[in-house]
N, C-alpha and C positions, 0 to 999 in steps of 0.2 A: 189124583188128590195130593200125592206127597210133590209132584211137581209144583203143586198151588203153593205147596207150604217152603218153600225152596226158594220161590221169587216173593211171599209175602214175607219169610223173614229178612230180604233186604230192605223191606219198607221197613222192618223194627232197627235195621240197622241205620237205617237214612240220618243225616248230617243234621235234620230240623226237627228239632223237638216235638213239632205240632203234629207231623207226620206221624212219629213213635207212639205220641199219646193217642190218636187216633185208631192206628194201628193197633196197639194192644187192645184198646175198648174195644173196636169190632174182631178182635180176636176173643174173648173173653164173650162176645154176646155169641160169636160162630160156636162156640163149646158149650154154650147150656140152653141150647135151642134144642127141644125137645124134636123137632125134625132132623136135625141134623145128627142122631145119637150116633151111627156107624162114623161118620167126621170125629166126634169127639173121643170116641174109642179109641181110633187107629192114632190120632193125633196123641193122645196119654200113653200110648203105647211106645214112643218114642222115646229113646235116653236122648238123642239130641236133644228134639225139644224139649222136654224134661230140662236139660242141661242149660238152655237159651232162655227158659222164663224163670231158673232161677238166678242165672245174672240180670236179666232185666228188673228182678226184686231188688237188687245192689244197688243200680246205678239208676241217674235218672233225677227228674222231680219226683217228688213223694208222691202225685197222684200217679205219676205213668207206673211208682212203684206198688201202690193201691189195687190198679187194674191188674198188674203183673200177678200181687196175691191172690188176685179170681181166679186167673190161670190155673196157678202152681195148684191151689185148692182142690182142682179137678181133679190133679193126677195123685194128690194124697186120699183124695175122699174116695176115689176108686177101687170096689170094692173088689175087683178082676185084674189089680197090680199084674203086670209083666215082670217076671224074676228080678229083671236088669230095672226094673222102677223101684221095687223095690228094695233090691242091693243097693242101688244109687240114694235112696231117702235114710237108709239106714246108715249108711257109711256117714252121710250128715247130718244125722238125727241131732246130736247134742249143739251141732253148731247151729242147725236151724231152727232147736225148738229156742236157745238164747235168742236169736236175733226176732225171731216172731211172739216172745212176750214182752218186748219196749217195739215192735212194731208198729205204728201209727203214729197218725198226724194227732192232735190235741180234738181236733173235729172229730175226726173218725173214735176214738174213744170212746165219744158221748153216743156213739151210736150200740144201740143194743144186739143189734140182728149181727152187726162185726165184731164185737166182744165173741158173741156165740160161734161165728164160723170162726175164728182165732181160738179158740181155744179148741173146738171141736178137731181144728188139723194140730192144736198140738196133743192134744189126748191121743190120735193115731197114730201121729208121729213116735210119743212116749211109749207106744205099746209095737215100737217094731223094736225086733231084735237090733242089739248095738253093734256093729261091726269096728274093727280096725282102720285108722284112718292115720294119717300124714297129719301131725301136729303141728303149731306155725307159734313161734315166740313172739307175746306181744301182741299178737294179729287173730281176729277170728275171721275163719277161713270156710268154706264150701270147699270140699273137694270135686265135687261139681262131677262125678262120675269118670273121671278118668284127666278132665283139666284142672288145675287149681284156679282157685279163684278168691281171691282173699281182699278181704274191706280191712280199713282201718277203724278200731273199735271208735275213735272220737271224732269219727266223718264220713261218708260214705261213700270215700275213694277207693278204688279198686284194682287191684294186684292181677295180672295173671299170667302165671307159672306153667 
């Protein structure tokens, strides 16, 4: 299984954006497939990938960054957190719960059921303990569990350290 996830995150790495977008949407439907639940376990269990779908929420077109939120959702709404998932969410609790309340497209707004999961991961979010974190002037940042990884607050260029 982690071998699968090894060569499918070079397809979220690929040069063609159609790929990526693809890529995440069938990653995102492989994670809330009720057959699949031990896949989405081991997979949330992950600080990598942990660490890979919250840069792919950075970068990107705004839907590839949409689907990326279905991801990341799994491993906040997870009620069986891995230490290291949640040491990693915590350390970037205040930089991701800012960047996931002006998260969306103007479409996705008007949608009711993504109002509710956006808030729903940041009400989790708000309720994990706050850890110490590497502060960035100017810049909001992910510490991204042990890489940096910083966007620029007026675009969604990305830095990493």
């Amino acid at each position: 299984m982690f071998l699968f996830f090894s060569f499918y995150f070079k397809l979220l790495r690929s040069e063609y954006d159609d790929i990526q977008r693809r890529s995440i949407r069938l990653l995102s439907t492989i994670l809330l497939e009720p057959n699949l639940y031990m896949v989405m376990v081991k997979f949330v269990s992950s600080k990598t990938n942990l660490r890979q779908t919250m840069k792919m929420m950075l970068v990107g077109c705004p839907i590839m960054r949409f689907d990326a939120f279905h991801v990341f959702k799994v491993f906040v709404a997870n009620p069986s957190k891995p230490d290291q998932i949640t040491r990693c969410l915590s350390e970037n609790r205040d930089s991701l719960i800012s960047y996931l309340e002006h998260f969306a497209t103007e479409e996705q707004e008007h949608s009711e059921v993504f109002r509710m999961e956006r808030s729903m991961i940041i009400n989790i979010l708000s309720g994990l303990p706050q850890l110490p974190r590497i502060e960035s002037k100017r810049l909001r940042n992910f510490t991204s569990c042990s890489s940096t990884v910083t966007t620029n607050s007026s675009n969604s260029s990305v830095i990493f350290a």
